[in-house]
SERO-433755 format. One record per residue (C-alpha): residue number from 1; x, y, z. Coordinates in steps of 0.02 Angstrom, whole numbers, plus 50000, padded with zeros to 5 digits. Layout:
<pts>
{NUM,{X,Y,Z}}
...
</pts>
This chain:
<pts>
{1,{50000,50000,50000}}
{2,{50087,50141,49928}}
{3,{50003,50272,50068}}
{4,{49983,50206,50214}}
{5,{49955,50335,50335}}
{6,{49833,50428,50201}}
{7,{49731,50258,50195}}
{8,{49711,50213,50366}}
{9,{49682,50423,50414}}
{10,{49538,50416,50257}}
{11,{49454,50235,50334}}
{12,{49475,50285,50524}}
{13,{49365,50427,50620}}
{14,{49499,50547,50699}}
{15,{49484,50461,50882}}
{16,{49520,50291,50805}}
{17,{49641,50354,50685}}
{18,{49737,50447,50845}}
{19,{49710,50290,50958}}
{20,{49794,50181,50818}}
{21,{49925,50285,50763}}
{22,{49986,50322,50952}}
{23,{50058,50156,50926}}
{24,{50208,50172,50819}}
{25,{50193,49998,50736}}
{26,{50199,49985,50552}}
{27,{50198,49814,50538}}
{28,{50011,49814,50643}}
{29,{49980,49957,50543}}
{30,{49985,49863,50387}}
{31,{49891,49725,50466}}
{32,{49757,49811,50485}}
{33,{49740,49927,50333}}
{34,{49765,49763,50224}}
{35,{49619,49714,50334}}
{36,{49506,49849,50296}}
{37,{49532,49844,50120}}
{38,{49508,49652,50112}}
{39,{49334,49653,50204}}
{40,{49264,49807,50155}}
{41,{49223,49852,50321}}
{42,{49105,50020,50321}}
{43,{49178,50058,50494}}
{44,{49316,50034,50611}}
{45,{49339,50058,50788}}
{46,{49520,50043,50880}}
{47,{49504,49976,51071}}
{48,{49609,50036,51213}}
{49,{49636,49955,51365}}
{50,{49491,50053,51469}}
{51,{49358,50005,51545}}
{52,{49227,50122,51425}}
{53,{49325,50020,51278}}
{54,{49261,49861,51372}}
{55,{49101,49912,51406}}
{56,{49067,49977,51227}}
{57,{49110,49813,51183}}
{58,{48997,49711,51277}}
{59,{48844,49837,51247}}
{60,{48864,49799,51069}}
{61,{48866,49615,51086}}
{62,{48695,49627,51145}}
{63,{48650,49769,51023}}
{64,{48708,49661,50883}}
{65,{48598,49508,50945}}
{66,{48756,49422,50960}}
{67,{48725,49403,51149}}
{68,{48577,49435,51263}}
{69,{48564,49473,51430}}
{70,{48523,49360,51570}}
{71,{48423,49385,51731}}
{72,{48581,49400,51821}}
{73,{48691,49564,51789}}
{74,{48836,49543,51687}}
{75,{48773,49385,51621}}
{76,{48725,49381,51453}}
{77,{48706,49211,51321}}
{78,{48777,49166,51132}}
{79,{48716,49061,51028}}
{80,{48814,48977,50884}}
{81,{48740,48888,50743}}
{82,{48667,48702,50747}}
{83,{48824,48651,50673}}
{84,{48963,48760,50726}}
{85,{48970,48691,50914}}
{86,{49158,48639,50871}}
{87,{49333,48659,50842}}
{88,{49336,48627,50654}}
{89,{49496,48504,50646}}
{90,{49470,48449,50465}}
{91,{49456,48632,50392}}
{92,{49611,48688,50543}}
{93,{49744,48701,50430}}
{94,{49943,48751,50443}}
{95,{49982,48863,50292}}
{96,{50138,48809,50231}}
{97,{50260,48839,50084}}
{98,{50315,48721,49955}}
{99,{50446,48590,50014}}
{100,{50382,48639,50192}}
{101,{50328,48477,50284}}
{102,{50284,48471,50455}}
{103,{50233,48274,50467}}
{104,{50075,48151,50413}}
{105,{49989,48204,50592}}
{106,{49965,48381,50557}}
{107,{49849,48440,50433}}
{108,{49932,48566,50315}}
{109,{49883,48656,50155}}
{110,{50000,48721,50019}}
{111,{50031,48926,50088}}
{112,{49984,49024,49917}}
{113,{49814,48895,49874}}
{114,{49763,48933,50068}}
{115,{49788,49103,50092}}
{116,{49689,49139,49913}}
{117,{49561,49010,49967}}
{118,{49529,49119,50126}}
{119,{49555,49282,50081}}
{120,{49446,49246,49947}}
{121,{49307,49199,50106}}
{122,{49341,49363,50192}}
{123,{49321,49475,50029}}
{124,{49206,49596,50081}}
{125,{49172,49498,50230}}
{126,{49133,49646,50339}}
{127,{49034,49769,50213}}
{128,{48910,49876,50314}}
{129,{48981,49798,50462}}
{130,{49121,49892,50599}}
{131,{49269,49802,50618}}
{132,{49327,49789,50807}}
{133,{49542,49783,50808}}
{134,{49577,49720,50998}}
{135,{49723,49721,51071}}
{136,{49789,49593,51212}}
{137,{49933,49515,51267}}
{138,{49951,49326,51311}}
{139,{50056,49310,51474}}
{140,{50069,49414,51609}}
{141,{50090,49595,51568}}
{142,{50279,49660,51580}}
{143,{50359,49496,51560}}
{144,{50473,49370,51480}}
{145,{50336,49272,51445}}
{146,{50231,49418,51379}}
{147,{50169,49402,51175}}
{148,{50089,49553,51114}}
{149,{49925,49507,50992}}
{150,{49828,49617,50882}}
{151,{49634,49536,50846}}
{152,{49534,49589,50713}}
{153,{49364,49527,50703}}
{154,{49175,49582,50639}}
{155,{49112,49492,50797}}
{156,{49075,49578,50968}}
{157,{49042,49423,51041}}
{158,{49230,49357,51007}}
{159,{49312,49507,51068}}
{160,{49211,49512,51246}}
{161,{49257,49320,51245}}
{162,{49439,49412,51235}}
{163,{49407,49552,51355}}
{164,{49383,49412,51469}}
{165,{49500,49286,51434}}
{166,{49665,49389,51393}}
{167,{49735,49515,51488}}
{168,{49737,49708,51397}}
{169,{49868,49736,51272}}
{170,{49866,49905,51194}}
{171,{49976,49967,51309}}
{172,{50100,49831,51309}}
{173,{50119,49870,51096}}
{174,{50164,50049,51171}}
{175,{50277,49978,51231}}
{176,{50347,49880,51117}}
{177,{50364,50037,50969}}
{178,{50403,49949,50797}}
{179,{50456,49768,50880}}
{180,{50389,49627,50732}}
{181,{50365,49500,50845}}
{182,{50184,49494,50901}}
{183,{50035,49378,50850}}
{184,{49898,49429,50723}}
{185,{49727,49364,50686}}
{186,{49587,49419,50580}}
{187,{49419,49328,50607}}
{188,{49246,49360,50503}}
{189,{49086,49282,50541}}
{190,{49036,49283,50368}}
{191,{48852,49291,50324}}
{192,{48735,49281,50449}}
{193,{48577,49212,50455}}
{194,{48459,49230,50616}}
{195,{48639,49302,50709}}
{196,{48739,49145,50662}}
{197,{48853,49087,50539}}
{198,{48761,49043,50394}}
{199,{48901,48972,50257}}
{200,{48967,48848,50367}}
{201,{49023,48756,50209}}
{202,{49174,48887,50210}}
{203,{49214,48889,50371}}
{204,{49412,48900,50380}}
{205,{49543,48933,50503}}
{206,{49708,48928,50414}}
{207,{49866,48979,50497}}
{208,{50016,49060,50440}}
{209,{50165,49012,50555}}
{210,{50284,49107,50456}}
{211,{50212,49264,50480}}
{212,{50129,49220,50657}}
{213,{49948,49241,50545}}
{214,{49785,49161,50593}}
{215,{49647,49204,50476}}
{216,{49466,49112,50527}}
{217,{49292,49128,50428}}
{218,{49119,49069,50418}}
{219,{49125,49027,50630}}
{220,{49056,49097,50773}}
{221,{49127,48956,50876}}
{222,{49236,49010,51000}}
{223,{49359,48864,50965}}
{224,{49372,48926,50773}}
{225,{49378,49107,50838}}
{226,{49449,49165,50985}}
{227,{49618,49197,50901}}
{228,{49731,49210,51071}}
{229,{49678,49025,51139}}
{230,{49725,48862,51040}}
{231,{49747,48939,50882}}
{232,{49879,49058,50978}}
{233,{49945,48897,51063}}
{234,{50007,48836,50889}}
{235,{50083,48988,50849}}
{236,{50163,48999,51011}}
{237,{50247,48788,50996}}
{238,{50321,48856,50860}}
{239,{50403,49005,50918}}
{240,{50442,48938,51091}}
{241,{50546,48808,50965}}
{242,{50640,48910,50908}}
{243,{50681,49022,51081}}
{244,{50700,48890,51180}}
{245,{50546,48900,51318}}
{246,{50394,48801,51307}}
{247,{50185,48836,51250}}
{248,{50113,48685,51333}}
{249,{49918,48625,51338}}
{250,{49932,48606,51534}}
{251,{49849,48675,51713}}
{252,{49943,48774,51844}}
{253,{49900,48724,52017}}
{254,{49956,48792,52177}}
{255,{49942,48643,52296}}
{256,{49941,48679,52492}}
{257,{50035,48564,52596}}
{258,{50093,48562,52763}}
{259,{50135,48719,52854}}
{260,{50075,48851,52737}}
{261,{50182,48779,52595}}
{262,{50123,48809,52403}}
{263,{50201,48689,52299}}
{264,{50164,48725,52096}}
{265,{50104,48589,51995}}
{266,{50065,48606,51818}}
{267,{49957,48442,51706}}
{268,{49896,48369,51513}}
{269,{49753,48297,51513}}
{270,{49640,48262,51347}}
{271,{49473,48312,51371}}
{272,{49363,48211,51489}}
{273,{49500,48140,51590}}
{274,{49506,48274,51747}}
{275,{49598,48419,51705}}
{276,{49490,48547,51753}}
{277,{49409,48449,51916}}
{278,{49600,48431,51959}}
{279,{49639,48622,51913}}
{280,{49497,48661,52051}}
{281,{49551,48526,52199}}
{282,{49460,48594,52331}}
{283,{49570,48698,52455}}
{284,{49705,48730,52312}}
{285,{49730,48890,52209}}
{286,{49706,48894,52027}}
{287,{49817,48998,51913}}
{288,{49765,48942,51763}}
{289,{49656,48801,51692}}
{290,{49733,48752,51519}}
{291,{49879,48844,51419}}
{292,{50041,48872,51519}}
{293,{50210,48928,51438}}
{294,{50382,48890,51530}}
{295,{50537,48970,51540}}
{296,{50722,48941,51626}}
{297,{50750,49088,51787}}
{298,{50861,49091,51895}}
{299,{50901,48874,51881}}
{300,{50699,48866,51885}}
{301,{50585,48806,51769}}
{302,{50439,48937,51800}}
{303,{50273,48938,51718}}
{304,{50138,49070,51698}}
{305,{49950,49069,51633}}
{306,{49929,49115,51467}}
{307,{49765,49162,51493}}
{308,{49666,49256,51638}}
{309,{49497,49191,51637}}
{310,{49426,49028,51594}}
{311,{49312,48973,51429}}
{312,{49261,48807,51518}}
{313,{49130,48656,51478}}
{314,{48966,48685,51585}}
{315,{48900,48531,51553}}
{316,{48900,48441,51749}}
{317,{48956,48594,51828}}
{318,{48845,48583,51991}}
{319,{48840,48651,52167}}
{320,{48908,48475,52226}}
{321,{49039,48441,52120}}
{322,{49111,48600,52091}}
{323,{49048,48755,52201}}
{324,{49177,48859,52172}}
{325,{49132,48871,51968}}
{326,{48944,48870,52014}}
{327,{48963,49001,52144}}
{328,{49048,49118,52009}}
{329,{48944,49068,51865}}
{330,{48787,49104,51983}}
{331,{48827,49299,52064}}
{332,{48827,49447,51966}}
{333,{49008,49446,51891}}
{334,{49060,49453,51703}}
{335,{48992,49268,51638}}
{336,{48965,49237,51442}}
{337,{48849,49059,51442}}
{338,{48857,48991,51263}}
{339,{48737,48855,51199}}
{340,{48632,48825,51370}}
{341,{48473,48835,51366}}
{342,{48374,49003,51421}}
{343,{48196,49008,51497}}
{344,{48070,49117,51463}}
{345,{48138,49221,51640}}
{346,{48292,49242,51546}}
{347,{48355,49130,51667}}
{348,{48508,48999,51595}}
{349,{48496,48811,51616}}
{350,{48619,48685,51579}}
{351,{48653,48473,51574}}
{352,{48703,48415,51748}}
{353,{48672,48587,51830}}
{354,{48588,48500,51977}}
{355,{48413,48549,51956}}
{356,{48254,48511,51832}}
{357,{48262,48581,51682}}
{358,{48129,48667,51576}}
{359,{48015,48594,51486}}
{360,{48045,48750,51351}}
{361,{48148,48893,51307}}
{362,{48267,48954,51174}}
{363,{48445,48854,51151}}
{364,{48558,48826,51005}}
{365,{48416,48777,50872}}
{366,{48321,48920,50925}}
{367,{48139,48871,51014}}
{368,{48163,48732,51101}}
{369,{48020,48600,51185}}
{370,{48076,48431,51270}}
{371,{48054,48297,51143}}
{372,{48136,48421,50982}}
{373,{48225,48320,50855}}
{374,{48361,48388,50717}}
{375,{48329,48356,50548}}
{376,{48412,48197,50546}}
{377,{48303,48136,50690}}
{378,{48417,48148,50830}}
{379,{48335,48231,51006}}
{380,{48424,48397,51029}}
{381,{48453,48411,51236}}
{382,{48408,48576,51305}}
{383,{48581,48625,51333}}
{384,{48697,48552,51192}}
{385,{48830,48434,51257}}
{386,{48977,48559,51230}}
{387,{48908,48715,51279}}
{388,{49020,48838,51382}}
{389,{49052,48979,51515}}
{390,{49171,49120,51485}}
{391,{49222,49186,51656}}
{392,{49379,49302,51747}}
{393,{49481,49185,51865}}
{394,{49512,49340,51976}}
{395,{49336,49331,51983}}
{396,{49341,49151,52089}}
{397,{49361,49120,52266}}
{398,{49523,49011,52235}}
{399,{49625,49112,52126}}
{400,{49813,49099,52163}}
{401,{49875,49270,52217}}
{402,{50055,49216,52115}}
{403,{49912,49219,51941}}
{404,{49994,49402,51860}}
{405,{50176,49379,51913}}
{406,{50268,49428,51783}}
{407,{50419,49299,51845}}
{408,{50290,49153,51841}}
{409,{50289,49014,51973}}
{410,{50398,48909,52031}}
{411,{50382,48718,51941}}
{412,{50380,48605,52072}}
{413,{50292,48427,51969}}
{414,{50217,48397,51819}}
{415,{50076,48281,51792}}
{416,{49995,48189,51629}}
{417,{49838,48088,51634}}
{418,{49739,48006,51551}}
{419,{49583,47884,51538}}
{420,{49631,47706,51562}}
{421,{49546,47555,51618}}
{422,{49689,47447,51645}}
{423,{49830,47499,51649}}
{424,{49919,47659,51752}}
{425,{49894,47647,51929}}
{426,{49826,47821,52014}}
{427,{49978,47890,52047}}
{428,{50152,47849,52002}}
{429,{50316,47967,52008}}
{430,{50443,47957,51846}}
{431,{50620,47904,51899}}
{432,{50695,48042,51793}}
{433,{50644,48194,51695}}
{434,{50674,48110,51541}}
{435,{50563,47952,51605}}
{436,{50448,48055,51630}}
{437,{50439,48145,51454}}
{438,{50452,47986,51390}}
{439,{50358,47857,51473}}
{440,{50223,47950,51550}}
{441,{50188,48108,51404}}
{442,{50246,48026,51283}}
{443,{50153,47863,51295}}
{444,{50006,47975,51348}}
{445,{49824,47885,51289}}
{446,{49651,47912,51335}}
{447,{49492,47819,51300}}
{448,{49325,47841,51222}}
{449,{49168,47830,51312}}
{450,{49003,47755,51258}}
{451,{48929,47931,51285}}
{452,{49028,48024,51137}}
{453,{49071,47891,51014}}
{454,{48953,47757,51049}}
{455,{49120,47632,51059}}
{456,{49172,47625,51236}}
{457,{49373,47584,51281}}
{458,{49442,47643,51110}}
{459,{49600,47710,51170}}
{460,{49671,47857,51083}}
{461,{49849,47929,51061}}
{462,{49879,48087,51106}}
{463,{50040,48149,51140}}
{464,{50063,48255,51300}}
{465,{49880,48315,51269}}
{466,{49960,48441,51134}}
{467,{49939,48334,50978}}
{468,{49794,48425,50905}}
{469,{49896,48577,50915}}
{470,{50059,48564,50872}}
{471,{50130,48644,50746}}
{472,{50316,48566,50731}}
{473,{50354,48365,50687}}
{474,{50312,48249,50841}}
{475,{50485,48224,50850}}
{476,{50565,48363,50883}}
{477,{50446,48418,50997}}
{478,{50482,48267,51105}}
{479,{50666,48292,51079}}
{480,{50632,48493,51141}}
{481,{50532,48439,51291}}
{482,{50690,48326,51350}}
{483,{50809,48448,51328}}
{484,{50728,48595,51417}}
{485,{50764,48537,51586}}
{486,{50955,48465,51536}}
{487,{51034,48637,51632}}
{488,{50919,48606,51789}}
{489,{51005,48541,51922}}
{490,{50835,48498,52005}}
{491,{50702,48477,51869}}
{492,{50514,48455,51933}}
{493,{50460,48284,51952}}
{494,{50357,48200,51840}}
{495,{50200,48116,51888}}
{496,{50055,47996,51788}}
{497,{49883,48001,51854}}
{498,{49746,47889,51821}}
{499,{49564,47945,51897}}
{500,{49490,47794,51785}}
{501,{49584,47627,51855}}
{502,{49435,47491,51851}}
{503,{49419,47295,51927}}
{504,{49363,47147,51860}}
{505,{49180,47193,51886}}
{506,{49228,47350,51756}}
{507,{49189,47458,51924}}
{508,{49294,47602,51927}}
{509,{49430,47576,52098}}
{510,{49444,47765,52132}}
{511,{49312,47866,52193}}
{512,{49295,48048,52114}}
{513,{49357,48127,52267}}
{514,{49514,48026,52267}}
{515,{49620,48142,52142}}
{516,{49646,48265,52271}}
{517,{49751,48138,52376}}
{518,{49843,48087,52223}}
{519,{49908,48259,52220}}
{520,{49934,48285,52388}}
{521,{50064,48141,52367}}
{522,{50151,48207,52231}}
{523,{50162,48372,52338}}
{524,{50250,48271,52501}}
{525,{50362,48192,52351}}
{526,{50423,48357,52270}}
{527,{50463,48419,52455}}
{528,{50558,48237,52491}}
{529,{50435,48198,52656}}
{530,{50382,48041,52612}}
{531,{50458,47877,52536}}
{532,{50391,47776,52410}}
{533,{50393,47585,52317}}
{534,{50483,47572,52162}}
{535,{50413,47493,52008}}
{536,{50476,47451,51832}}
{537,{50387,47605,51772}}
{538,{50421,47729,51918}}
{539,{50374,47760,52102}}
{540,{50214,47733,52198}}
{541,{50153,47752,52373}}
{542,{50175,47685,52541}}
{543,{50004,47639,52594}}
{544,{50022,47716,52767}}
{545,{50062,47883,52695}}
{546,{49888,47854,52586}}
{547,{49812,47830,52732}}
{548,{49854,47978,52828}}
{549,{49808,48081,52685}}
{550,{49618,48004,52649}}
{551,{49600,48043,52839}}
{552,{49679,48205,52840}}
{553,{49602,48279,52653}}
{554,{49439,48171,52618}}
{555,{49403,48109,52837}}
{556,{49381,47934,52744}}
{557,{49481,47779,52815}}
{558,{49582,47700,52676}}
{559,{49608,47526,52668}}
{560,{49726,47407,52641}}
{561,{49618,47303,52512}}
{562,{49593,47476,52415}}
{563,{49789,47508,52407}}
{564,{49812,47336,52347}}
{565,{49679,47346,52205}}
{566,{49731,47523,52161}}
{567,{49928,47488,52155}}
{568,{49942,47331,52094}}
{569,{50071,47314,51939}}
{570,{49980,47234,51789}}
{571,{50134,47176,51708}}
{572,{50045,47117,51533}}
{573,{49954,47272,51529}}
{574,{50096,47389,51543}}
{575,{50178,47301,51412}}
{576,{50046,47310,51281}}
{577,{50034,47487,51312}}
{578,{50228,47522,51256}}
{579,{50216,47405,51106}}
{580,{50045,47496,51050}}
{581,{50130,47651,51072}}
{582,{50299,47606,50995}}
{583,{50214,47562,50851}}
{584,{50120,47719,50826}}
{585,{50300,47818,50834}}
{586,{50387,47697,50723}}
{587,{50268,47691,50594}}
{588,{50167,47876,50594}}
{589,{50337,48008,50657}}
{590,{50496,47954,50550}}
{591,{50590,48102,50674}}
{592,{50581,48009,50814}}
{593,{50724,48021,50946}}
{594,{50799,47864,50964}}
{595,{50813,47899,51145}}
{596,{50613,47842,51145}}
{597,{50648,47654,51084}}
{598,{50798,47625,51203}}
{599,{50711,47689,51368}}
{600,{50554,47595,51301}}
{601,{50649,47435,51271}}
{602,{50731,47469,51457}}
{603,{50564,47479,51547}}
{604,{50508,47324,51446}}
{605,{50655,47239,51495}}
{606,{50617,47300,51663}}
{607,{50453,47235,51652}}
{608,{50491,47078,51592}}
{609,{50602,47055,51729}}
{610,{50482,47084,51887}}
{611,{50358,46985,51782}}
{612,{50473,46846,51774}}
{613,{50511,46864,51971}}
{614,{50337,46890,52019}}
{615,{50206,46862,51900}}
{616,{50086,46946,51769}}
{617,{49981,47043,51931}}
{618,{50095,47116,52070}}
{619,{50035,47170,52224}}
{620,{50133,47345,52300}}
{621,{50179,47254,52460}}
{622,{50286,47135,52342}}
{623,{50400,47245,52288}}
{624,{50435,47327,52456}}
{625,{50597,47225,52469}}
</pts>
């Protein structure tokens, strides 16, 4: 653009015009005016960090009919379209150049097709429409681990997601004057039809990792949409490859133990397997609940939140099982609902809220009635089964004060679970950092249930909980992962969990409860207080030190008989598991460290060995020696 200032002072009213130019950017500048001119947007309206910015934003959410309110102040309800409940994973592509090659697991599209194929999508996406350019910054504010992001987007309802979900950023590209390196992203909604998507057929979310690019259409889905959470999370793989750090899809969790002591753990788990129940332990601080990045301080690993708030599944989220959430999502703070169902009181209602719902109101397929069917026959439940709250964490009673430190917190353990039947015991500590990568994240599975796929125990591969979203070959993110903690003289431990353990009568052996003692161990074992039993796969507990901690945390005596059905070693089990798993590396990621096959042929030949000694099913009190 041969003018750039002339353009963007002709397009922008003389506030916006001063309130964009006051950063002295050109790269963003040229972001945007490309923007303008792409989507033909009749208007254009530049965001600040203050509150009036904020509250202009959410006003126009509801204004648009993108959002309305709820009976409860500050609440307010989206809708998205029948079928745009979803990340789009087929039509989630990587941009990349000829020759470029990333590996057969990540879905890729040749860079100068895509990025015609989309822009031609957002042509005159936005005519007679105001375009809304946010800006926020992912990390704390002031920081090493701070990434500037510029969002451009047609929809109010995806930048008060943002507003919520990201801490402000305008002032942070202040301070960054004409520094390249931030993230962009320009959404459109597209055509609408009755306030939703309407050309769902060309939905897209294609991103550019060489120029840190993210361009998403036809969605209102906050999955496809809000720029600065996964689809910022690929972005962010790749650049923390290249630095040096990590962008991880994990929890940070201050745990409490004795004597006032926090101890920091952060966790992977794919979806339905706990990571949110276990980011929310009752009497433990949350900093955040699923993106964390990691840096070396100071001979620390240290990890921050990436995000501030929390765009969670509502679906079971009850006074009972998690009061904290309910408590927030029920007083008058900031709360977006999306796809619950909303009575004629204006009142929202979800699946597993705790209480009878409705026979009638308005959800995702717009009047509902009990009994409604989808055009293919299927019943559509009053709340659909992925529908969502968008809330602050400052805004819950268990927020960790250490959640905007710029220096991040202390990494004391990592965990990575998963759901497994028969295999992982509840709890078991990684002899070594690099065990740990290996054997526990790396071998990381999780299976189906009945409920989603209609084929229960159908375990699926899923590496460290980050393989939908990363963005460099499986192998050298492996290989990055072991070397981050090679200067560390005291890495954090690793730990597996397993929440889903079941006996022969396919009962499962832990109650729901139990997960907050599993990490109550881990926290003793980061701080060295209590012993443990060693394994051929890592350490477990001492069943007295179990004991004291049902009684102390859940006032439930523990038994002996549990311990023993819990922790006992399924030799033929664990086995399987590395030879399913081998085989996925061997014949699916060709960049594979070698370093994988000879500590998994070591723990075979450790398990082989105890097997041999003691037979297929171990009990813990075996191998106390």
């Amino acid at each position: 653009m041969s003018n750039l200032n002339e353009f963007l002072k002709e397009k922008l009213t003389t506030e916006n015009y001063s309130r964009l130019t006051a950063l002295d950017n050109p790269k963003m500048h040229e972001f945007i005016a490309d923007a303008i001119e792409l989507t033909g947007a009749a208007s254009v309206s530049v965001f600040t960090d203050s509150e009036e910015d904020r509250t202009y934003i959410r006003k126009l959410a509801i204004k648009n009919g993108e959002e309305i309110a709820l009976d409860v102040d500050g609440h307010t309800c989206h809708f998205d379209g029948y079928n745009d409940q979803a990340r789009d994973k087929a039509r989630t592509k990587y941009l990349l150049p000829a020759g470029s090659d990333l590996g057969a697991s990540l879905n890729s599209v040749e860079k100068q097709a895509g990025v015609e194929e989309v822009r031609s999508f957002l042509k005159d996406s936005m005519v007679g429409r105001e375009m809304l350019v946010c800006f926020f910054c992912l990390g704390p504010l002031d920081s090493d681990f701070s990434i500037p992001c510029v969002q451009i987007t047609d929809s109010p309802y995806v930048a008060h997601s943002e507003t919520i979900l990201y801490r402000p950023g305008y002032e942070q590209f202040r301070k960054i004057g004409s520094s390249p390196d931030f993230f962009r992203f320009l959404h459109s909604e597209g055509k609408l039809e009755d306030f939703v998507s309407k050309n769902i057929d060309k939905r897209r979310v294609y991103i550019d990792l060489e120029e840190d690019l993210v361009y998403s259409t036809n969605t209102q889905y906050g999955g496809n949409t809000i720029g600065l959470k996964k689809l910022a999370l690929r972005l962010a793989i790749q650049k923390a490859s290249k630095e040096g750090w990590l962008a991880e899809h994990m929890f940070v969790l201050g745990a409490h133990g004795p004597g006032g002591r926090v101890t920091y753990f952060t966790g992977a788990f794919p979806s339905a397997c706990g990571k949110t129940s276990t980011s929310m332990l009752p009497g433990q601080t949350i900093v955040g609940d699923d993106i964390a990045y990691f840096r070396k301080k100071d001979g620390q690993i240290r990890s921050v939140n990436v995000e501030k708030g929390i765009f969670g599944i509502i679906r079971d989220v009850n006074s009972k099982d998690d009061p904290i959430i309910y408590e927030a999502l029920t007083s008058p703070y900031e709360v977006i609902f999306s796809n619950i169902l909303v009575d004629d009181a204006n009142k929202p209602h979800w699946l597993g809220m705790g209480a009878k719902l409705p026979k009638e109101g308005i959800n995702h397929s717009g009047k509902w009635q009990k009994g409604k069917k989808d055009s293919n026959g299927n019943e559509i439940t009053a709340s659909h089964k992925n529908a969502r709250y968008c809330l602050n964490i400052p805004d819950l009673s268990n927020r960790d004060p250490m959640l905007d430190d710029p220096d991040g917190v202390p990494v004391g353990g990592v965990v990575y679970g998963g759901r497994d039947s028969d295999t992982w015991v509840p709890v078991e500590q990684a002899f070594s950092w690099a065990e740990g990568i290996l054997i526990k994240g790396a071998c990381l599975e999780s299976e189906t249930t009945a409920a989603t796929l209609g084929k229960e125990g159908v375990r699926t591969f899923n590496l460290m909980s980050n393989l939908d979203f990363l963005s460099i070959p499986l192998g050298k993110y492996i290989q990055n992962n072991l070397d981050f903690a090679k200067e560390i003289e005291n890495p954090p431990l690793i730990f597996s969990v397993n929440y889903f353990l079941k006996g022969k009568n396919g009962k499962y052996l832990n109650g729901m409860a139990d997960k907050l003692v599993w990490i109550m161990w881990a926290e003793l074992r980061v701080n060295d207080e209590v012993n443990g039993i060693k394994t051929p796969t890592g350490v477990i507990p001492i069943y007295e030190d179990l004991q004291q901690l049902f009684k102390d945390h859940l006032d439930e005596d523990y038994t002996k008989d549990d311990y023993i059905r819990q922790f006992t070693i399924r030799i033929p089990e664990n086995l399987a598991k590395l030879d399913r798993v081998e085989k996925i590396y061997r014949e699916k990621v060709s960049d594979t460290p070698q370093i994988l096959y000879d500590t998994f042929a070591k723990v075979r030949d450790r398990l082989k060995a105890t097997g041999d000694k003691y037979g297929d099913v171990i009990s813990p009190y075996d191998l106390l020696g």
